[in-house]
C-alpha positions in Angstrom: 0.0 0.0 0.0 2.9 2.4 1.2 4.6 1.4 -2.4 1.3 2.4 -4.7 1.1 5.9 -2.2 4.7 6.5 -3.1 4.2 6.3 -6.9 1.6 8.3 -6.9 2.7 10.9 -5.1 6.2 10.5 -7.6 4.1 10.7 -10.2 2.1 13.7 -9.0 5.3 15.7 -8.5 6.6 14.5 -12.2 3.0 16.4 -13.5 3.6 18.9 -10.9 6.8 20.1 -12.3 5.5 19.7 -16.3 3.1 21.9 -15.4 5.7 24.9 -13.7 7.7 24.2 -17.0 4.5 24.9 -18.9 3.9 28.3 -16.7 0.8 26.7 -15.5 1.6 27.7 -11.7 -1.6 28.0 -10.4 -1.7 24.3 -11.2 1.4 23.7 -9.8 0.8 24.9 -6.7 -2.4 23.2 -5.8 -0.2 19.7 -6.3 2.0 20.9 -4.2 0.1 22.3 -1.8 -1.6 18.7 -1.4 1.6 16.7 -1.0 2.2 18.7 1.5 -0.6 18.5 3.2 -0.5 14.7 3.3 2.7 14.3 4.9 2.5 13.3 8.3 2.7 16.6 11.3 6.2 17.3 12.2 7.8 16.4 8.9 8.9 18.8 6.8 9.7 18.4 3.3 10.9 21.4 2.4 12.3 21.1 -1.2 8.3 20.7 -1.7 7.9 23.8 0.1 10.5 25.8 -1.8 8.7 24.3 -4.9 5.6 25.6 -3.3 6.8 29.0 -2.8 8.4 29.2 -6.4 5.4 28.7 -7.8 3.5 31.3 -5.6 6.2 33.6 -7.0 5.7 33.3 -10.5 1.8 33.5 -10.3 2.5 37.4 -8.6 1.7 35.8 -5.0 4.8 37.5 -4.0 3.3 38.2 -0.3 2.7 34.5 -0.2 6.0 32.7 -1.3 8.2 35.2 1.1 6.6 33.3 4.1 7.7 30.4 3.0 11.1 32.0 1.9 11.3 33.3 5.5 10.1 30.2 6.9 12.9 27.5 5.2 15.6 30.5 6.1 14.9 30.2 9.6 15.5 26.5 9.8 18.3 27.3 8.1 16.7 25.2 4.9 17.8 27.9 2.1 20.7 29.3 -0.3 21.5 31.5 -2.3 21.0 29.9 -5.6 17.2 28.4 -4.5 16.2 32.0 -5.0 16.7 32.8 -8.7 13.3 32.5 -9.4 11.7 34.8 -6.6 14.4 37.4 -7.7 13.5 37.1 -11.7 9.5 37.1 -10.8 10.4 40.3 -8.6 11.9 42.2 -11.6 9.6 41.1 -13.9 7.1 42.4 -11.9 8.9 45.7 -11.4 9.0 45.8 -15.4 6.0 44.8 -15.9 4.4 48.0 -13.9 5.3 50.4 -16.9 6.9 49.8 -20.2 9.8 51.7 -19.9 12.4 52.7 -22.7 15.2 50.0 -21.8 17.5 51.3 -24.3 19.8 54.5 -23.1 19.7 57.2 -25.9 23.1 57.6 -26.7 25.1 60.8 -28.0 25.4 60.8 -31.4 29.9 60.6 -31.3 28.9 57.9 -28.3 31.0 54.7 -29.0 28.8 51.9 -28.4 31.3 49.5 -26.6 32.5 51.3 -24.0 29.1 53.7 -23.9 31.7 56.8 -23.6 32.5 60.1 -26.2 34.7 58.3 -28.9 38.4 59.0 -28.7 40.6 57.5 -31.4 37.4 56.2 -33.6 38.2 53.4 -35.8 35.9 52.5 -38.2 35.6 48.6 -39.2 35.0 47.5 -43.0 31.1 47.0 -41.8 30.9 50.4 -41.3 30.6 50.4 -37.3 33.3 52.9 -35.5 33.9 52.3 -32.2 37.0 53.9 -29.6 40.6 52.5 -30.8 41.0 51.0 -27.4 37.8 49.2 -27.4 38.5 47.5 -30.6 42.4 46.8 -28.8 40.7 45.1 -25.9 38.3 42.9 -27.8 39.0 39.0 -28.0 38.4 38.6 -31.3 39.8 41.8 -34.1 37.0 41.2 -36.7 34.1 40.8 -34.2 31.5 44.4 -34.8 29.6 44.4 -31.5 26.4 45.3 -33.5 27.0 43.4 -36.9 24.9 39.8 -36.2 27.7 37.8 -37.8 31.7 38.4 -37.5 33.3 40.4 -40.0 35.2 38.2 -42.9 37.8 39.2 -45.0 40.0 41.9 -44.9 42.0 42.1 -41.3 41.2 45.4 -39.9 44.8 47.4 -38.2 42.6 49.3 -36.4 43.7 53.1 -37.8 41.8 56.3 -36.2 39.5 57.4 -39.0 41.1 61.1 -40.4 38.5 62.6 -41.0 35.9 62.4 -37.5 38.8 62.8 -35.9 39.0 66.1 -37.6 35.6 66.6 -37.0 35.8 65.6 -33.2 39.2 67.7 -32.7 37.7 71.0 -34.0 34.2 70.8 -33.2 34.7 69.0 -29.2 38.4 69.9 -28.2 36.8 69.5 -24.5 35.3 66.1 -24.7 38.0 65.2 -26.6 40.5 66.3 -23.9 38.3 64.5 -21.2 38.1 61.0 -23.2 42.1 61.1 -23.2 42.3 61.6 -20.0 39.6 59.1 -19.0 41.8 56.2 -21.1 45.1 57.5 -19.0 43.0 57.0 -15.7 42.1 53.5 -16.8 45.3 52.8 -17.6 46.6 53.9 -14.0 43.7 52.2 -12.6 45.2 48.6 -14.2 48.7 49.4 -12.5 47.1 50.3 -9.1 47.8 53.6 -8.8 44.3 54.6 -7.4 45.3 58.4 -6.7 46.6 59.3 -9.8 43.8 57.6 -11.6 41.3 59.8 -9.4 43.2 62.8 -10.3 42.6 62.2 -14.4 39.2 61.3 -13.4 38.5 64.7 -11.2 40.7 66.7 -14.6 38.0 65.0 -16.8 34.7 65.6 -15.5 36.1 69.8 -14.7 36.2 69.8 -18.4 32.8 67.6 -19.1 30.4 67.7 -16.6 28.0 66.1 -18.2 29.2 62.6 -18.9 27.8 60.0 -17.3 30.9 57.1 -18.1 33.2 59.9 -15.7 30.9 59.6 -13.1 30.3 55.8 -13.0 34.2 55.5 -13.7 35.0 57.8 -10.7 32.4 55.5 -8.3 34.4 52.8 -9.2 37.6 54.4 -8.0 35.9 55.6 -4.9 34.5 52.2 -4.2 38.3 50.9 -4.5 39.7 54.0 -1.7 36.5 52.7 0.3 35.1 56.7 0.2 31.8 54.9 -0.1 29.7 58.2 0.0 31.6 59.5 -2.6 31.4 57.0 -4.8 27.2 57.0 -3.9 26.9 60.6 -4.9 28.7 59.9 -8.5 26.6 56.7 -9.0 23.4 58.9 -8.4 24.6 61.2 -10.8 25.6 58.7 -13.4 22.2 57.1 -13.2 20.7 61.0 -13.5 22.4 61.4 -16.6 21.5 58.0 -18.2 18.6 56.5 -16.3 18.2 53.5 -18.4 21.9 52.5 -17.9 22.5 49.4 -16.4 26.3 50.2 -15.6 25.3 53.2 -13.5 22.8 51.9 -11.2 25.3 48.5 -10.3 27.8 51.5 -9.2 25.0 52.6 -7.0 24.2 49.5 -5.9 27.7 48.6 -5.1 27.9 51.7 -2.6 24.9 51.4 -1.0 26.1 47.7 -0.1 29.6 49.2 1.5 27.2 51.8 3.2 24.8 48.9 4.9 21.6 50.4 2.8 20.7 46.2 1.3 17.1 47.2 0.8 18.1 50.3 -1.7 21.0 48.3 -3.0 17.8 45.5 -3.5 15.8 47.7 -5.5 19.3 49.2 -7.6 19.9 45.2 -8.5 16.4 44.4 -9.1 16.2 47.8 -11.5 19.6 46.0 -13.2 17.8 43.5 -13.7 14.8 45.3 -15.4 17.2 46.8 -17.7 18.6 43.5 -18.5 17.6 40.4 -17.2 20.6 38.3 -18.2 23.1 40.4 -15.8 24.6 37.3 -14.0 26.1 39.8 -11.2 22.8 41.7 -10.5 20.9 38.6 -9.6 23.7 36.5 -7.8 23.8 39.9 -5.6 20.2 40.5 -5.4 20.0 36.7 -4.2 23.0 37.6 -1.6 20.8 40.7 0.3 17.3 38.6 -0.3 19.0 35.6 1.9 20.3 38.3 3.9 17.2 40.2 4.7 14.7 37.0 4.9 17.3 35.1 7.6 15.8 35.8 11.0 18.7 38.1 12.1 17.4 40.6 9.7 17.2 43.6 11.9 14.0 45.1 10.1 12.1 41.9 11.4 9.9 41.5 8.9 10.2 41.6 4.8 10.0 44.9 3.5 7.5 45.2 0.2 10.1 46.0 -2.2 7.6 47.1 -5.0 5.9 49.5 -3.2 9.9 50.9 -1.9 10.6 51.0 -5.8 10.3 54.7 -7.1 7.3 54.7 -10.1 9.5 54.3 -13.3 7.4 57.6 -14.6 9.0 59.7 -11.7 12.4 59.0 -13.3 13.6 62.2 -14.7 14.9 61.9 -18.9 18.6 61.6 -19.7 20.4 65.3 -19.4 22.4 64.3 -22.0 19.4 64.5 -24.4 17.3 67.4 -23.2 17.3 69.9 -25.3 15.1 72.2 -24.1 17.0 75.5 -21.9 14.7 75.2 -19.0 14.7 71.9 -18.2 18.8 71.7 -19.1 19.4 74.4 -16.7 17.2 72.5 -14.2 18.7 69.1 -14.6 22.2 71.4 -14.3 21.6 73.2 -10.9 20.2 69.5 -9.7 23.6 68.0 -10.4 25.6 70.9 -9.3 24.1 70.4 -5.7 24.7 67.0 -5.8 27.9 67.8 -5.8 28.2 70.2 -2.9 29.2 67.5 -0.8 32.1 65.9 -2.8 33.0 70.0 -3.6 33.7 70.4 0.4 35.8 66.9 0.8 37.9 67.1 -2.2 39.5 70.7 -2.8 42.1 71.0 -5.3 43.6 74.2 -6.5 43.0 75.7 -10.0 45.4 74.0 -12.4 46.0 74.6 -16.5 45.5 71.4 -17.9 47.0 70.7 -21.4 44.5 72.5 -23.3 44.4 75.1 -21.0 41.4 74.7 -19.5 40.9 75.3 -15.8 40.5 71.9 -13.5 38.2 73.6 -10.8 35.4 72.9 -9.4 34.1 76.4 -10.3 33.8 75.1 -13.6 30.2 72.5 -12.2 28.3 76.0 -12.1 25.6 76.2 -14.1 25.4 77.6 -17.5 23.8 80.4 -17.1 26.3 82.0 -14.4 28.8 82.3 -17.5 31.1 85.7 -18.0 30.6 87.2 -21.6 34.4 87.0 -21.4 34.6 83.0 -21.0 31.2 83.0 -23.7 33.7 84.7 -25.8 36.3 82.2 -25.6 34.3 79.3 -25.9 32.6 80.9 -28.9 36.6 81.4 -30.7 37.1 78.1 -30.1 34.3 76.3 -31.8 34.6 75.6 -35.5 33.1 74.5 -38.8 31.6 70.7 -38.7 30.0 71.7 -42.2 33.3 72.5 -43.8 34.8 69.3 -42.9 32.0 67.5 -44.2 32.6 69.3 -47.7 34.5 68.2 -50.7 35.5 69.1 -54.3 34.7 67.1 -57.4 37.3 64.2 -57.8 40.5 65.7 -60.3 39.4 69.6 -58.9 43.0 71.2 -57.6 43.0 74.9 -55.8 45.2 77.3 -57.5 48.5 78.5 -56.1 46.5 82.1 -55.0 43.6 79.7 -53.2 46.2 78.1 -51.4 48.3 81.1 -50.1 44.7 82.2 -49.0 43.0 79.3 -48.3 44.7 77.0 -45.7 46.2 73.3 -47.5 44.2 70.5 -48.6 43.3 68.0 -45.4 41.5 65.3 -47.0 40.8 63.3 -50.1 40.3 63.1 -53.0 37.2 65.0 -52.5 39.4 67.3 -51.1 38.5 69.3 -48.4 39.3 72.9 -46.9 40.5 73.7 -43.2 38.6 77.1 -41.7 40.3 80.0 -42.2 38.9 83.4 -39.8 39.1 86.5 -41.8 37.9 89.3 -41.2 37.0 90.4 -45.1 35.2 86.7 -45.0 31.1 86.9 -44.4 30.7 83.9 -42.0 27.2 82.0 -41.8 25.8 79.9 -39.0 24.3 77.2 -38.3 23.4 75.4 -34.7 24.6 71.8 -33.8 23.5 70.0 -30.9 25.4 66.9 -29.1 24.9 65.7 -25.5 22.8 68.8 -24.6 25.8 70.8 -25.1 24.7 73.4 -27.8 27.3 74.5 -30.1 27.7 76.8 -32.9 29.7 76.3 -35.9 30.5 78.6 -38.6 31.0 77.7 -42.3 31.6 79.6 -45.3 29.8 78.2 -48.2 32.1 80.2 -50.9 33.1 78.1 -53.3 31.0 75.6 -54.7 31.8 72.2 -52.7 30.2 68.8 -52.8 28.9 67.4 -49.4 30.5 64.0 -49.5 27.6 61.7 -50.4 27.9 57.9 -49.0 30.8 58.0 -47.3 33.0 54.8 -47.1 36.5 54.8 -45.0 39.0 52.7 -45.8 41.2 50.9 -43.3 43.8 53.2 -43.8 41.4 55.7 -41.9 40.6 58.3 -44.7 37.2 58.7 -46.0 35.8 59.0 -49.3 33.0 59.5 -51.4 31.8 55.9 -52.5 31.8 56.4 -55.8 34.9 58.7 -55.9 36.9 55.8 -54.1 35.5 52.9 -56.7 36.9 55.3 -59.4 39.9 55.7 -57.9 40.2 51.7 -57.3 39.6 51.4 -61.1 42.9 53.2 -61.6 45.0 51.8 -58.9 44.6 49.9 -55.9 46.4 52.0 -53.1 44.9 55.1 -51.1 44.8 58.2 -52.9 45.9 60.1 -50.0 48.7 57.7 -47.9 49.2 55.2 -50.7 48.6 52.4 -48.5 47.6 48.9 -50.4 43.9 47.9 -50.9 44.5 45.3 -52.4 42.6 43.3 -50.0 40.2 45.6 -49.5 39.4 45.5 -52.9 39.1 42.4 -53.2 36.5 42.1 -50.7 34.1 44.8 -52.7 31.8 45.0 -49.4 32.3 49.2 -49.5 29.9 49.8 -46.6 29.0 53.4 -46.0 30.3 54.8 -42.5 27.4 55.3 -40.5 28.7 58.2 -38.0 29.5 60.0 -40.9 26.3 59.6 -42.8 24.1 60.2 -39.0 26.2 63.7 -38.5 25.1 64.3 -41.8 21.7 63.4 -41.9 21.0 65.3 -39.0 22.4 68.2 -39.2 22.7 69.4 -42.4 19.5 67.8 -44.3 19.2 70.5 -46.6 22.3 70.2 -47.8 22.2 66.3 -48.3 18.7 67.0 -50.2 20.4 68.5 -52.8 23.4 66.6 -53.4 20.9 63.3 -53.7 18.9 65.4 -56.2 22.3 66.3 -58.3 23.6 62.3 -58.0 20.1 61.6 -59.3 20.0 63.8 -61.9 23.1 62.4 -63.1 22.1 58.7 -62.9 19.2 59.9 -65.0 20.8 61.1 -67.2 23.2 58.1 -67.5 20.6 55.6 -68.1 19.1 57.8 -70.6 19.8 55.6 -73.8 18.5 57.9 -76.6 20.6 60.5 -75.6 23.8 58.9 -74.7 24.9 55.5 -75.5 28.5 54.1 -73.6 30.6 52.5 -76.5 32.6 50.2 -76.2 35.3 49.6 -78.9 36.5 46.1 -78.9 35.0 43.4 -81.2 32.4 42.8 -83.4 29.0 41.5 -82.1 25.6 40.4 -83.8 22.4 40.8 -82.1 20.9 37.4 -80.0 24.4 36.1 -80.2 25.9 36.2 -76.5 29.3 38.1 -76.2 31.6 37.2 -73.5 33.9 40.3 -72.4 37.3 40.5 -70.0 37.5 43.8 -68.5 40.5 45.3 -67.4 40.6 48.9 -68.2 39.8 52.0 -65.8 36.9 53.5 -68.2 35.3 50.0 -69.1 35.2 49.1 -65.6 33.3 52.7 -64.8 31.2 51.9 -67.5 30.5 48.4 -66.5 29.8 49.8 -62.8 27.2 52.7 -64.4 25.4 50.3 -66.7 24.4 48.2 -63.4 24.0 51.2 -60.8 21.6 52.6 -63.6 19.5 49.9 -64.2 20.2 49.7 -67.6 22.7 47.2 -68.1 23.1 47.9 -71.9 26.0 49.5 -73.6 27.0 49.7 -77.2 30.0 47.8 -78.8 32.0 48.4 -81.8 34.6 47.7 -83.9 37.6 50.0 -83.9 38.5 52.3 -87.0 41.9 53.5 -87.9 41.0 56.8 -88.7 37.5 57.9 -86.4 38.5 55.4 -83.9 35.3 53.2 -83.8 33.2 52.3 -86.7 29.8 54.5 -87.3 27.7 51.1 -86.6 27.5 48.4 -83.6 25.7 46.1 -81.7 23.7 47.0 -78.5 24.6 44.6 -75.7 22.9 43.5 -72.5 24.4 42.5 -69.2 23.1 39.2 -67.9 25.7 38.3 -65.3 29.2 40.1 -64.1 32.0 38.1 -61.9 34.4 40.4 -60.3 38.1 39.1 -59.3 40.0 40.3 -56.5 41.7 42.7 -58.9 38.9 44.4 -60.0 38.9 43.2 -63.1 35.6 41.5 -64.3 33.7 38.9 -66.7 30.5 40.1 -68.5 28.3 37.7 -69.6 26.2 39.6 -72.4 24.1 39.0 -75.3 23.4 41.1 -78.2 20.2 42.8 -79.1 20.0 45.6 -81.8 22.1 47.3 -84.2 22.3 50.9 -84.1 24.5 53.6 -86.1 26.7 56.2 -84.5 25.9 60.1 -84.8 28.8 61.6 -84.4 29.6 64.9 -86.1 26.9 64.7 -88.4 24.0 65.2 -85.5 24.5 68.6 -85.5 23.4 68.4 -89.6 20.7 66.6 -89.2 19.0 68.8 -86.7 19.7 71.6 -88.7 18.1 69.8 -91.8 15.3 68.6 -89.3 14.5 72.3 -88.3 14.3 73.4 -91.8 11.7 71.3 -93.0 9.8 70.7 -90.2 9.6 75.1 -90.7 8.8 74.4 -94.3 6.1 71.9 -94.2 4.5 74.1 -91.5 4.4 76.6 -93.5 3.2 74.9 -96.4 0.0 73.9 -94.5 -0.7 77.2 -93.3 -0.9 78.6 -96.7 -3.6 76.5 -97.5 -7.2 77.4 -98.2 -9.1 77.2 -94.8 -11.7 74.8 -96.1 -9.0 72.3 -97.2 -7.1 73.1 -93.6 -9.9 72.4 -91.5 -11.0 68.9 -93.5 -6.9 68.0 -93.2 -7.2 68.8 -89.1 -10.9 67.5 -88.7 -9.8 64.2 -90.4 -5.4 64.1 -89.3 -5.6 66.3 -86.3 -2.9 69.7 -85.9 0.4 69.1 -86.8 2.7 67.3 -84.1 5.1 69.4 -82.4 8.9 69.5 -83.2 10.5 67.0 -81.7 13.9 67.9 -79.2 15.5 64.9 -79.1 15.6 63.1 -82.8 16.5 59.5 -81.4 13.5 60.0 -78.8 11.3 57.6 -81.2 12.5 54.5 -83.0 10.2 55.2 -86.2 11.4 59.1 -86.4 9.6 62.1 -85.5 6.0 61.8 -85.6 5.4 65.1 -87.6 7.0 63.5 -90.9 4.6 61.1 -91.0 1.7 63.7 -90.4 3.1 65.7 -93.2 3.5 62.6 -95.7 0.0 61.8 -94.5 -1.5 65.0 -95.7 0.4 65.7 -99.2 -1.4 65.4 -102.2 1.0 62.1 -103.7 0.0 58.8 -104.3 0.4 55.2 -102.7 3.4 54.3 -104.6 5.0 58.1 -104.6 4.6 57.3 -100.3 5.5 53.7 -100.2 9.6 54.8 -101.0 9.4 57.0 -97.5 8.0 53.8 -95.3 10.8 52.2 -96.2 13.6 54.6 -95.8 15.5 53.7 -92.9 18.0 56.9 -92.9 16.1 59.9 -91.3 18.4 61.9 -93.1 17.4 60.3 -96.1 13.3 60.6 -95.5 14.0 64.2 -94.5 15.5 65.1 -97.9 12.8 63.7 -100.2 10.3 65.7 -97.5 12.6 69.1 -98.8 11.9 67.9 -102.1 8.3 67.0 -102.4 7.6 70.5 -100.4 9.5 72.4 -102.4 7.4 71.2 -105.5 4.7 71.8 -104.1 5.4 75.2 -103.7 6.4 76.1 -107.1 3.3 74.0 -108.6 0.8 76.9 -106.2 2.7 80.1 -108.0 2.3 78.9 -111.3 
């Protein structure tokens, strides 16, 4: 009897736990519940009860399942890793009261490994750029952290991009300054040097105020010196700046642990976990203080009701670095700035020039608003043009000697680009750029007539180029135009992805501007797949319409011409045979691209097939117009002259006369008004069957001249 009981109640506990696997743990619960009840008084068994209570958690009985928590801790029946599942149910609960944005909106120049302002950007053949060091400290060189597979192919030397560097250099000397000085305090930090970490650390955030990676970064330093309430008050404003970043709420949890606060370090963990539930740390020390604070030694006696201790998610101020509105920035501002009275009076350090020669005081935390015009006026000298940087000339355009002198020298190609030059004779316009909440004003002079640089590819030399300027210059030779390093294996990898960074800054703040350079690359693709008005040749071979034509290309302007005919859509050029004195013969083949292979090299295999034949009009186009002109005046004013009754039968039966015709090649069969005109004159069936089968416009146009001109001097007789 004892033996059926026991497989019962085994096999009870087998559908017990299928049904917690199945989230049915109301279900659950009641199976437990039962075998419990059965077992005889005195007995506990409490891995049932801890079952029990797990499922009481996970069906929001939170209230419930701590009993039991509490009561297996007092007999000592409970560890740290039996309470994973009351710590996920209490963060899922917590995220489940309000959906919350879990992603942190990051600065624009923000480098997404280390979350911080990017110093030394390197950007990867996916197009990605992250901080040099970053890239230094990954396992694996070719791994993106936000590409989905690993990068293949060409083996990146991590070199700083030129050109945001440029951009970073002039436009954020500050944050610039702060992000070196942030990698030299790491760097102390790894030899131990605590002190002289801490003094980078206090350099950096005089010159940045407003970066939340200082402040987290300086916790951690604190929590190392055990200054415990320092390293608090720079958590808290770490998690002010970024609220929905999980790195600055486990440095506030960490402090309030050293201070003896485990129900606000609770609710930091639990919030870690809301931000992201895989943390491994967050939970193993949210299970820590839970054991801790349901053990009967607890000295708040009874569990508090962490939900209702959380603060409401919609009580959580936005991210400082985003707000751009002037009221709420200087608000957030004076906030932090008394948040920092306290580390202002325990760490006093006197004024010192730093390299840049900025002041490393705390003088410099005052808000905004308390500015002199003098320091507005050096702040505004300092700032220069993001605009200009992002501006380039044509591809083969050179200054002259004069422009040079004048100018300032070339800094990047081979869209080349001009440095800022303040003159007083120079009208300046402005434009506003925002990053981080820190407005800033730029100046550019629009002067010459620049390109923007339109889909921006770096190479991993580190300069930038426009994409198609840099596939041109590849055609040519396979080396950087500007530092002649190889790219040869760049080439041959052909996966030219556009810099995203550069195309962002772009996009964002100069839209106008990026409007009308699409419209002119558009306008010129247009006009490149326009087929009746011009036609790329190729002189090479002879080719026959439906008979395929396999071609090797190898040359710079076949390989551009390859390129256009797929970019446009077109994928038809013409072919001809070569001619010792015009160069190519006046008629050819049209072919059509049906499959291209591309070698490492760059050179290529076209698979294409001919269609139709078509003659070349050269020279003699200009002619023909002219000849087109003069008769299609002539024939109108042959019909004009006519007697109204015989005008109005010609236009109630034929319709007016079509308009002249722009573009001769427009219509296979010729412009339409010659066949109006042959329509309408006075000739025969055979005298109009010779012009249907003319196939020389020049030829149909002539005997038009002809029959007009008869007809004229038949009326004056």
């Amino acid at each position: 009897m004892d033996t059926q009981e026991g497989g019962s109640a085994s096999l009870m506990l087998e559908f017990a736990a299928q049904a917690f696997q199945t989230k049915n743990f109301q279900l659950a619960c009641e199976i437990y519940e039962r075998q419990l009840q059965g077992q005889q008084l005195g007995v506990a068994d409490w891995g049932l009860l801890l079952r029990r209570a797990d499922c009481l958690a996970c069906s929001g009985k939170l209230q419930d399942a701590i009993h039991l928590y509490q009561e297996a801790a007092a007999h000592q029946k409970l560890c740290v890793e039996q309470l994973e599942p009351l710590v996920s149910c209490l963060a899922d609960q917590l995220r489940g009261r309000e959906a919350l944005p879990l992603s942190p909106q990051w600065g624009v120049l923000t480098c997404k490994e280390c979350q911080g302002f990017l110093y030394q950007p390197v950007t990867l053949p996916c197009g990605h750029t992250f901080c040099k060091k970053c890239l230094e400290n990954q396992r694996s060189r070719s791994q993106c952290k936000m590409c989905p597979v690993t990068q293949e192919g060409t083996q990146h030397h991590h070199r700083v991009s030129v050109l945001l560097s440029n951009i970073m250099a002039k436009g954020f000397p500050c944050e610039v300054q702060a992000a070196r000085l942030r990698h030299e305090g790491n760097a102390l930090l790894g030899d131990g040097k605590l002190q002289d970490a801490l003094a980078r650390y206090n350099q950096a955030i005089s010159l940045v105020s407003l970066d939340h990676l200082l402040y987290s970064n300086r916790s951690m330093i604190h929590l190392s010196l055990k200054s415990y309430e320092l390293a608090l008050s720079d958590a808290e404003i770490a998690c002010k700046l970024q609220p929905y970043w999980l790195k600055g709420h486990l440095r506030k949890a960490q402090a309030l642990v050293n201070l003896g606060k485990p129900e606000d370090a609770l609710k930091e963990f639990l919030y870690c976990l809301v931000l992201d539930s895989g943390n491994k740390r967050a939970k193993s020390e949210a299970q820590k203080l839970l054991l801790n604070m349901l053990s009967p030694g607890h000295s708040q006696g009874d569990f508090p009701d962490i939900l209702q201790m959380m603060p409401h998610p919609s009580r959580m101020k936005g991210s400082l670095m985003n707000s751009q509105s002037t009221s709420d920035y200087r608000s957030n501002t004076q906030s932090l700035y008394r948040a920092n009275v306290e580390y202002k009076k325990s760490i006093m350090f006197p004024e010192e020039v730093g390299p840049t020669g900025c002041k490393s005081s705390w003088k410099l935390m005052q808000p905004p608003e308390h500015k002199t015009d003098v320091e507005k006026k050096k702040t505004s000298s300092t700032e220069t043009s993001l605009k200009t940087i992002l501006m380039s000339n044509t591809l083969k355009r050179k200054l002259s000697s004069s422009d040079d002198a004048s100018e300032g020298k070339i800094t990047e190609g081979p869209c080349k680009i001009l440095k800022k030059v303040s003159s007083p004779q120079t009208k300046l316009e402005l434009t506003q750029f925002y990053f981080s909440g820190n407005k800033k004003t730029f100046t550019f002079r629009p002067r010459r007539v620049l390109r923007l640089v339109y889909e921006p590819v770096t190479t991993p030399c580190g300069h930038t180029y426009c994409l198609k300027c840099l596939e041109r210059c590849l055609d040519h030779n396979p080396k950087c135009p500007l530092c002649k390093e190889d790219l040869c294996e760049y080439l041959a990898v052909r996966t030219f992805c556009k810099t995203d960074l550069i195309e962002e800054l772009i996009a964002k703040y100069f839209p106008e501007e990026l409007k009308e350079r699409k419209m002119v690359y558009e306008e010129e693709i247009a006009e490149l797949s326009n087929l009746n008005t011009n036609v790329p040749i190729f002189v090479c071979t002879m080719a026959y319409p439906t008979v395929p034509c396999p071609l090797h290309i190898f040359e710079p302007c076949y390989r551009l011409m390859i390129r256009r005919c797929m970019e446009t859509g077109t994928k038809q050029f013409g072919m001809c045979i070569g001619d010792s004195i015009k160069g190519f013969a006046d008629y050819g083949c049209m072919l059509e691209i049906r499959n291209v292979e591309f070698f490492a090299d760059g050179r290529s295999v076209v698979d294409s097939i001919g269609k139709r034949r078509f003659k070349v009009q050269g020279e003699h186009y200009a002619e023909l117009l002219a000849l087109h002109n003069s008769v299609y005046d002539k024939a109108y004013t042959w019909f004009t002259t006519l007697k109204p009754a015989l005008r109005s039968r010609i236009l109630s039966h034929f319709g007016p006369i079509p308009a002249k015709e722009n573009d001769l090649q427009a219509n296979p069969n010729g412009p339409a008004w010659c066949w109006w005109i042959l329509a309408v004159l006075p000739l025969e069936s055979r005298a109009q069957l010779p012009f249907l089968a003319m196939t020389s416009l020049k030829d149909r146009l002539t005997s038009i001249r002809r029959v007009l001109l008869f007809m004229c001097r038949t009326r004056t007789r």
